[in-house]
N, CA, C and O of each residue as an XYZ file, in Angstrom:
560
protein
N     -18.570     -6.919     -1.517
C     -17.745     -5.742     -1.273
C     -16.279     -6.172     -1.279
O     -15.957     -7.176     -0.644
N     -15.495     -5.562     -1.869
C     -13.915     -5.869     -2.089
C     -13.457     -5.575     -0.660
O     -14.142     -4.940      0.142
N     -12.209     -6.100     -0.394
C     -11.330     -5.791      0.790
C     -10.060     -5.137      0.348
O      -9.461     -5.149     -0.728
N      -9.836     -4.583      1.460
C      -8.377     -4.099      1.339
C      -7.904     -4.380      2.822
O      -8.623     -4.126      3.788
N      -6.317     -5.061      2.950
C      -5.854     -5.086      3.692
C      -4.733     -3.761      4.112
O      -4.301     -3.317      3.049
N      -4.183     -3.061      5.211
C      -3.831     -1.811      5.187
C      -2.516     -2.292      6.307
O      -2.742     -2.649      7.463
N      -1.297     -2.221      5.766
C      -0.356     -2.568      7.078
C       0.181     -1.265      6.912
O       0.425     -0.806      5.797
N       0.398     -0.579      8.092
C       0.950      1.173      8.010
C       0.827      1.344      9.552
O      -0.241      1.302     10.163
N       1.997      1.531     10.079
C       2.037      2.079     11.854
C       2.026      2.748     11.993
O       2.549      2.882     13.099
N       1.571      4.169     11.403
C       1.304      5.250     11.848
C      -0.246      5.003     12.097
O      -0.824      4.063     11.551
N      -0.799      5.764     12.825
C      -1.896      5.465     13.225
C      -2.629      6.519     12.347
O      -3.244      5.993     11.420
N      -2.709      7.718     12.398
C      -3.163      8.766     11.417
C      -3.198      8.638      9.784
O      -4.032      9.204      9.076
N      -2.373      7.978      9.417
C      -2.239      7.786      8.184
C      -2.957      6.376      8.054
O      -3.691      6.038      7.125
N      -2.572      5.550      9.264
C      -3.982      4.479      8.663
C      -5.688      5.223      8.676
O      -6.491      4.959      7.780
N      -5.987      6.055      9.710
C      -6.927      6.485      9.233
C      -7.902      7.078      8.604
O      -9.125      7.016      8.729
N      -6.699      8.089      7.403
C      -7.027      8.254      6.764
C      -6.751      7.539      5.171
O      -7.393      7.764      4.144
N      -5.926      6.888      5.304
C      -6.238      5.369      4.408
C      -7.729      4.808      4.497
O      -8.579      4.725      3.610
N      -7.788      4.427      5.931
C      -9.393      3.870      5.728
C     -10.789      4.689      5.517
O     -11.913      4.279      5.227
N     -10.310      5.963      5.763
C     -11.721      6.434      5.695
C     -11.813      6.875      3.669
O     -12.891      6.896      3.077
N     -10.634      7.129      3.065
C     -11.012      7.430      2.295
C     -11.228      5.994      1.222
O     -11.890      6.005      0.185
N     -10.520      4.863      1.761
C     -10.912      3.817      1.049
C     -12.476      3.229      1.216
O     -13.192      2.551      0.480
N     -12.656      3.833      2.567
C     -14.437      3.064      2.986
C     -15.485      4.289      2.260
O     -16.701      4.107      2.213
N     -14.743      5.710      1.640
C     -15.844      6.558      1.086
C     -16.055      5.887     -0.504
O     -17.036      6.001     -1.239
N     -14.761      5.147     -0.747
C     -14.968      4.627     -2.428
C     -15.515      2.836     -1.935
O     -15.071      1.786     -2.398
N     -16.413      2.987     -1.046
C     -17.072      1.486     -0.912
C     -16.043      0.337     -0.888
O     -16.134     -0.582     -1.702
N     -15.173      0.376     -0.062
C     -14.120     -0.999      0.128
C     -14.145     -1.114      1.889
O     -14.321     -0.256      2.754
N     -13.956     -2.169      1.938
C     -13.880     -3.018      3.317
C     -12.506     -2.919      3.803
O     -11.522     -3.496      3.340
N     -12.548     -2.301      4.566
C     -11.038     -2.296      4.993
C     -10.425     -2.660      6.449
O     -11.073     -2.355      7.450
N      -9.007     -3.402      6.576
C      -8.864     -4.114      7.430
C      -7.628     -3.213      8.104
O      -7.107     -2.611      7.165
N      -7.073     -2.938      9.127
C      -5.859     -2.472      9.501
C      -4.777     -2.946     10.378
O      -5.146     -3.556     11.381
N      -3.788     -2.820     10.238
C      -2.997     -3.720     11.043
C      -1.581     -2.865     11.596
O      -1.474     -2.180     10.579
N      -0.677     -2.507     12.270
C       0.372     -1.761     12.458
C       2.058     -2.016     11.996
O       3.121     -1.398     11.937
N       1.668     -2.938     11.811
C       3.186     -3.938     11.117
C       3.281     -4.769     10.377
O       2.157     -5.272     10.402
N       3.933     -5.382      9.599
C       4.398     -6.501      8.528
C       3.853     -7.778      9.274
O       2.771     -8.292      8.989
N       4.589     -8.180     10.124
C       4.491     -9.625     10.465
C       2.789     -9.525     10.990
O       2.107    -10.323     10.346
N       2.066     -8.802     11.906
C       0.544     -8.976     11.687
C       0.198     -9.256     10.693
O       0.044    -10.462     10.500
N      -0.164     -8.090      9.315
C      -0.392     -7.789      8.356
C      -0.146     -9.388      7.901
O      -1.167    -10.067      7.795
N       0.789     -9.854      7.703
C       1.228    -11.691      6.643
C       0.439    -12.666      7.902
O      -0.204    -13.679      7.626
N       0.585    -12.265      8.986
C      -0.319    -13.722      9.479
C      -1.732    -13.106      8.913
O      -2.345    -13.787      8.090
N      -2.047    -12.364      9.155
C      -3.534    -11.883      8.724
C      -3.984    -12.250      7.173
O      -5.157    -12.537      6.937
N      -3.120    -12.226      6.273
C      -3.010    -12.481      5.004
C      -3.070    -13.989      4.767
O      -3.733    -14.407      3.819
N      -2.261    -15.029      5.764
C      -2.648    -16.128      6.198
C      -4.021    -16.788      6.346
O      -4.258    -17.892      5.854
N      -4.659    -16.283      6.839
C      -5.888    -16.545      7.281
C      -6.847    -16.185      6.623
O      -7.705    -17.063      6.528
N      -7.165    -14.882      5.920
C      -8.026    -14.069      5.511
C      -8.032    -13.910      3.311
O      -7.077    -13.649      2.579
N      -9.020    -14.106      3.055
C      -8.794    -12.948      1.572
C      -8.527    -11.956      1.622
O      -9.038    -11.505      2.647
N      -7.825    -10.995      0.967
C      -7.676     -9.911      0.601
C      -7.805     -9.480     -0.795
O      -6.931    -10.055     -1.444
N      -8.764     -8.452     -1.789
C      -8.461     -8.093     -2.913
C      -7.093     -7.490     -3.150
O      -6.416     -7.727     -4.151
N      -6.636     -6.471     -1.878
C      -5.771     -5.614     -2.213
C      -5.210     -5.559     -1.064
O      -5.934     -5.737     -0.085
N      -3.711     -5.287     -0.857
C      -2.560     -5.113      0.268
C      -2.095     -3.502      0.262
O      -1.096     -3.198     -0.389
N      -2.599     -2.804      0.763
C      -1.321     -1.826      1.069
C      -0.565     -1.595      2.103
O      -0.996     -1.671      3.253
N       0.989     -1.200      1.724
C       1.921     -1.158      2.581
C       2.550     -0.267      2.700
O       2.753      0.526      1.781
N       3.122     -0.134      4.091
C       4.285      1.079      4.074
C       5.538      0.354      4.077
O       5.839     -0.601      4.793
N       6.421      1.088      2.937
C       7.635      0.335      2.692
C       8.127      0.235      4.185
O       8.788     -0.683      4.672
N       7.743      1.186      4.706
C       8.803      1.544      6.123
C       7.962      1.106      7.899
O       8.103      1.555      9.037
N       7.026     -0.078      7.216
C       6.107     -0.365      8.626
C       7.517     -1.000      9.331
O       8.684     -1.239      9.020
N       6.523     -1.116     10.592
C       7.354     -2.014     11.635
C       7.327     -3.730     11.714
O       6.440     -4.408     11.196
N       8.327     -4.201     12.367
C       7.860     -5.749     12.736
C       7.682     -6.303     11.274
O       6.602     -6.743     10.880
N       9.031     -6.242     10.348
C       8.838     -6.136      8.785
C       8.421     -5.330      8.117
O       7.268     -4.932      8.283
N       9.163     -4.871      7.224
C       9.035     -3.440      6.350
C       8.168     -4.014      5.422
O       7.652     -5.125      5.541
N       7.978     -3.025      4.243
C       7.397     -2.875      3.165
C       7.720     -3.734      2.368
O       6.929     -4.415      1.715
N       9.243     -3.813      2.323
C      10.151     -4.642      1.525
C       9.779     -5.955      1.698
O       8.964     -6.521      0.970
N      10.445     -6.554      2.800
C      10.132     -7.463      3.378
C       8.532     -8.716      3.392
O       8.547     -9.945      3.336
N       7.390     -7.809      3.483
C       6.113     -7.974      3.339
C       6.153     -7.897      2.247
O       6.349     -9.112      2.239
N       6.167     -7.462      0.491
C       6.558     -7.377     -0.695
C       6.717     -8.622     -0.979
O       5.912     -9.266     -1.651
N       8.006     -9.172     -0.384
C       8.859    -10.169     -1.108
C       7.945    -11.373     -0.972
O       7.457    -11.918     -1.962
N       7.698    -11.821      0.408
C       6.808    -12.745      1.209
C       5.551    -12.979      0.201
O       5.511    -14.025     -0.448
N       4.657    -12.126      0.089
C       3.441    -12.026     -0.366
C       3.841    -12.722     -1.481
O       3.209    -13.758     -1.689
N       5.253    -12.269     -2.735
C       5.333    -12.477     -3.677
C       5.741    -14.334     -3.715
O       5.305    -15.002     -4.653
N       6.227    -14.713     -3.083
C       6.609    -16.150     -2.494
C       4.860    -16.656     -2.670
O       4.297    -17.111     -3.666
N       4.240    -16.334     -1.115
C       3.331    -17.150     -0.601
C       1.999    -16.639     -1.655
O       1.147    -17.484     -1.929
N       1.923    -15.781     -2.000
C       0.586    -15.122     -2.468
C       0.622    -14.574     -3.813
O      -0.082    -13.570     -3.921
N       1.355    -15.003     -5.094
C       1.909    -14.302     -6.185
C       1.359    -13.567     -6.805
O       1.760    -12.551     -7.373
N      -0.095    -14.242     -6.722
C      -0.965    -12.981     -7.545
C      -2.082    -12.163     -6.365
O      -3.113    -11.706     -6.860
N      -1.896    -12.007     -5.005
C      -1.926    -10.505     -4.837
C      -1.395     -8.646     -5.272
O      -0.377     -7.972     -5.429
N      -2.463     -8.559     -5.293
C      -2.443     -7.017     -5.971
C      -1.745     -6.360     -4.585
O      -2.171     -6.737     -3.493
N      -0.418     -5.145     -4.674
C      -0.088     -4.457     -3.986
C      -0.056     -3.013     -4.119
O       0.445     -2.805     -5.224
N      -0.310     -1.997     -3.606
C       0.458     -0.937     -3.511
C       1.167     -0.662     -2.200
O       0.927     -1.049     -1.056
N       2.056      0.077     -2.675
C       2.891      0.621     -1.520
C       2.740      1.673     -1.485
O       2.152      2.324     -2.348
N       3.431      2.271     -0.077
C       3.384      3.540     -0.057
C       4.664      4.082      0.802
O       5.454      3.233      1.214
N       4.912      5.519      1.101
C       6.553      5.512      1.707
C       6.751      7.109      1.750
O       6.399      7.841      0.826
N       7.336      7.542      2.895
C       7.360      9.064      3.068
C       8.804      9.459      2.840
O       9.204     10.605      2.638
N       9.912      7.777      2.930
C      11.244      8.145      2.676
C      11.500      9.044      1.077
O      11.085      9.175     -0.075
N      12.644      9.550      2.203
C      13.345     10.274      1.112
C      14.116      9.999     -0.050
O      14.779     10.714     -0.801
N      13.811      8.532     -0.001
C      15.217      7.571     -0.764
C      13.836      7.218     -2.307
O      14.080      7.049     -3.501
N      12.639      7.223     -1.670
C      11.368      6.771     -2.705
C      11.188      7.740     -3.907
O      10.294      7.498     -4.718
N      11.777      8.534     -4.021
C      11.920      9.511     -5.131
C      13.233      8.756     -6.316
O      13.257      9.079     -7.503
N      13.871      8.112     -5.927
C      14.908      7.696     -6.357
C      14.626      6.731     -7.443
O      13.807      5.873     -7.114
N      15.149      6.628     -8.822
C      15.024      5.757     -9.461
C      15.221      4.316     -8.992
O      14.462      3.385     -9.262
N      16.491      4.236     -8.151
C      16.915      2.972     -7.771
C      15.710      2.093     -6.917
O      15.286      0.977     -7.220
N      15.364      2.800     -5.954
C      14.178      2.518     -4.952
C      13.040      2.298     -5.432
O      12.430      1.460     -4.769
N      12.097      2.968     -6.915
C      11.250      2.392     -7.577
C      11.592      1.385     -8.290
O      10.686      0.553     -8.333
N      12.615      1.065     -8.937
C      12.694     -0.089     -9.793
C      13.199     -1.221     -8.253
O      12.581     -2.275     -8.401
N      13.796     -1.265     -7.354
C      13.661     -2.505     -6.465
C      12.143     -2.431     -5.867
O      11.990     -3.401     -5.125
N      11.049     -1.681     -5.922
C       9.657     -1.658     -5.894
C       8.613     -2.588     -6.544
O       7.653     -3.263     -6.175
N       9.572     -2.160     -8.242
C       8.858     -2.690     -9.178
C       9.174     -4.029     -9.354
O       8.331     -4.834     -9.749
N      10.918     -4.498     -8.959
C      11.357     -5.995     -8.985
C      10.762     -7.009     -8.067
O      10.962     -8.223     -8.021
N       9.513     -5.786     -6.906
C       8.829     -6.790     -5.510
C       7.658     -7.390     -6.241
O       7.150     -8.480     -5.977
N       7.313     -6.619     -7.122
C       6.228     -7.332     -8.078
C       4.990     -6.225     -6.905
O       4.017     -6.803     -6.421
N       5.201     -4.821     -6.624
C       4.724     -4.201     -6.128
C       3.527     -3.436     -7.685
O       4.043     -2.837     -8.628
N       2.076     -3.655     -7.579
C       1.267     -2.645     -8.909
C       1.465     -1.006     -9.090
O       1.586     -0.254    -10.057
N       1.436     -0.867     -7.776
C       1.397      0.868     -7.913
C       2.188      1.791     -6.453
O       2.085      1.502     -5.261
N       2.657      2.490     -6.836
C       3.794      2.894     -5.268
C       2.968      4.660     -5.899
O       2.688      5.204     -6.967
N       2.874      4.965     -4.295
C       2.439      6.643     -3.812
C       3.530      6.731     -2.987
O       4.112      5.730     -2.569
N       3.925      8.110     -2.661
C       4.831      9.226     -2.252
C       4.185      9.788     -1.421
O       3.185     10.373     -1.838
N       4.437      9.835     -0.151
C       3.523     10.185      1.142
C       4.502     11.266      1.226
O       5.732     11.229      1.198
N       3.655     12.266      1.338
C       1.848     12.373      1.184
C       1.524     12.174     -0.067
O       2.317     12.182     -1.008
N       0.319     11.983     -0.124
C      -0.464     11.955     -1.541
C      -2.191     12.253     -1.331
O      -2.875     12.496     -0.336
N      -2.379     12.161     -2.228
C      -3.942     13.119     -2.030
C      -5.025     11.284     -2.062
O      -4.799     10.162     -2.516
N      -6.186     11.949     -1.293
C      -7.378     10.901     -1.075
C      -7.430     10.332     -2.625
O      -7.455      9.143     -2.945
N      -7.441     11.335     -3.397
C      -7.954     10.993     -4.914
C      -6.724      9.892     -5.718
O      -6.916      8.916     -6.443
N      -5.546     10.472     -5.275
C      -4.411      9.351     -6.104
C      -4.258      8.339     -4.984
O      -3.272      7.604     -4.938
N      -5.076      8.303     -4.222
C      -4.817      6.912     -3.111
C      -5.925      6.256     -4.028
O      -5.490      5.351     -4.741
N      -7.649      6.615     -4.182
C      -8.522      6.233     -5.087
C      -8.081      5.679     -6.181
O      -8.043      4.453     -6.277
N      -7.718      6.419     -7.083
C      -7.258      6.472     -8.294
C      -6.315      5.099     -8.291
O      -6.791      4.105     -8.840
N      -5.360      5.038     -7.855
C      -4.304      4.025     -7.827
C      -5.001      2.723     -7.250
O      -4.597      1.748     -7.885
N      -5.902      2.375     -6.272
C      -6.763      1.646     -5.533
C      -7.880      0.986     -7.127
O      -8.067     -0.157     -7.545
N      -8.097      1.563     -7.332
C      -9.224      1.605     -8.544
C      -8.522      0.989     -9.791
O      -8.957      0.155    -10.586
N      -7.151      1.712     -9.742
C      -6.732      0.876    -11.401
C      -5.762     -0.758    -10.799
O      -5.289     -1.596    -11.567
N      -5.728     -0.783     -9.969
C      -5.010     -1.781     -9.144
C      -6.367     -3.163     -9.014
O      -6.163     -4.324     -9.371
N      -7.320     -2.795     -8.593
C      -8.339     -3.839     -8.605
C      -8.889     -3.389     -9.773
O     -10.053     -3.104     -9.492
N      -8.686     -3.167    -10.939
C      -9.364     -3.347    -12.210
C      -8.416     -3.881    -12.924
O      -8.708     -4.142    -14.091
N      -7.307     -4.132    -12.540
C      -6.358     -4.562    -13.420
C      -5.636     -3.767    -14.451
O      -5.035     -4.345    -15.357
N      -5.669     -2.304    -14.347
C      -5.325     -1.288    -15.032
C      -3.642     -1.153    -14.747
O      -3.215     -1.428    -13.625
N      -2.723     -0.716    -15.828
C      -1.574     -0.573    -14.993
C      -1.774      1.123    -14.500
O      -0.781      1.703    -14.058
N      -2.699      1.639    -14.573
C      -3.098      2.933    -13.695
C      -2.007      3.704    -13.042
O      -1.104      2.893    -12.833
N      -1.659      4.879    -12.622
C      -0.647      5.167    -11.348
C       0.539      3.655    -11.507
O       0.491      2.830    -10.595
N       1.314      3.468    -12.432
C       2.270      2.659    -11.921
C       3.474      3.359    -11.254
O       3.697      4.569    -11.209
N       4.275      2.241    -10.695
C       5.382      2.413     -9.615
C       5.873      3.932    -10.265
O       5.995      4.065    -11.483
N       6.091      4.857     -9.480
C       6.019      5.866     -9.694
C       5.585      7.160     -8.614
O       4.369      7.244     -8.444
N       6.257      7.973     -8.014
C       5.993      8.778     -7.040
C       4.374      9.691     -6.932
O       4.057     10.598     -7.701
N       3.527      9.173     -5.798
C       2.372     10.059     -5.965
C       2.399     11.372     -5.651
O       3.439     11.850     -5.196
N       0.881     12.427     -5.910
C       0.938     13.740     -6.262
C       0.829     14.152     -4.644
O       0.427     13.315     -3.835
N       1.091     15.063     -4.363
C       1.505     15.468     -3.263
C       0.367     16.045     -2.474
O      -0.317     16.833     -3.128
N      -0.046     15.830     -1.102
C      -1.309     16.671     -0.327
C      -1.040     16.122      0.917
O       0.049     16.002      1.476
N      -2.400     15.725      1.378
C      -3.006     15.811      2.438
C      -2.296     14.618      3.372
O      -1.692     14.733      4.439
N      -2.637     13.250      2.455
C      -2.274     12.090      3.041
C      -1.087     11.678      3.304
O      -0.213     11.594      2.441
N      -0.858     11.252      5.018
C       0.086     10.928      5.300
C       1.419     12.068      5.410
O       2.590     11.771      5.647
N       0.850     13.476      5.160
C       1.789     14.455      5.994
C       1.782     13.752      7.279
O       1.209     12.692      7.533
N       2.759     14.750      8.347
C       2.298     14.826      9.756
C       1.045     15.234     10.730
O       0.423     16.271     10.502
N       0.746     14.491     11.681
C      -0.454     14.888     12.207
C       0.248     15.877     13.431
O      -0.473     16.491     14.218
């Protein structure tokens, strides 16, 4: 069974990260901040990282860069509710993290799938690029 590692401090939005990643059969791990999330990455395999550009205790960014240092060929997506992530500038410093696929929170179970799926197949699938808008990661 593949893993996914999940760093995102909102608590609601991690859980529905995990439930819809554990309905497409992935193992999923959760953590509330950056610096957990990289010791955990330390220790552990991961197929796949997702992040919130905007976690705590190290951002998105931050966790990005690191991974790209210590871990080069981990697979990432990000994810991000800022308002700045619509911005050309903000996807292409996304795409310079060596980030696979970036969603636009909210985004729907299916383009969390979808992007999850072409990311561990090696697809450039959903690349860096704002996701479709729903459920995931509104406000609870």
């Amino acid at each position: 069974m593949r893993s996914v590692l999940v760093i995102v401090t909102k608590e609601h939005l991690q859980n529905d990260i995990r439930r819809t990643l554990a309905r497409n059969g992935l193992r999923v791990t959760t953590v509330s901040n950056g610096q957990e999330g990289l010791q955990l990455l330390g220790k552990a395999s991961f197929d796949l990282v997702i992040t919130d550009m905007l976690a705590e205790a190290r951002n998105g960014i931050e966790v990005a860069k690191e991974i790209a240092v210590e871990f080069p060929t981990q697979p990432i997506v990000a994810v991000s509710g800022s308002s700045l992530a619509d911005s050309g500038a903000y996807q292409k410093l996304v795409t310079q993290l060596g980030v696979n696929s970036f969603l636009h929170c909210p985004f729907t179970s299916r383009a969390l799938a979808e992007a999850v799926r072409h990311v561990l197949q090696g697809s450039p699938g959903n690349p860096v690029r704002p996701g479709r808008r729903a459920a995931i990661g509104s406000a609870a």
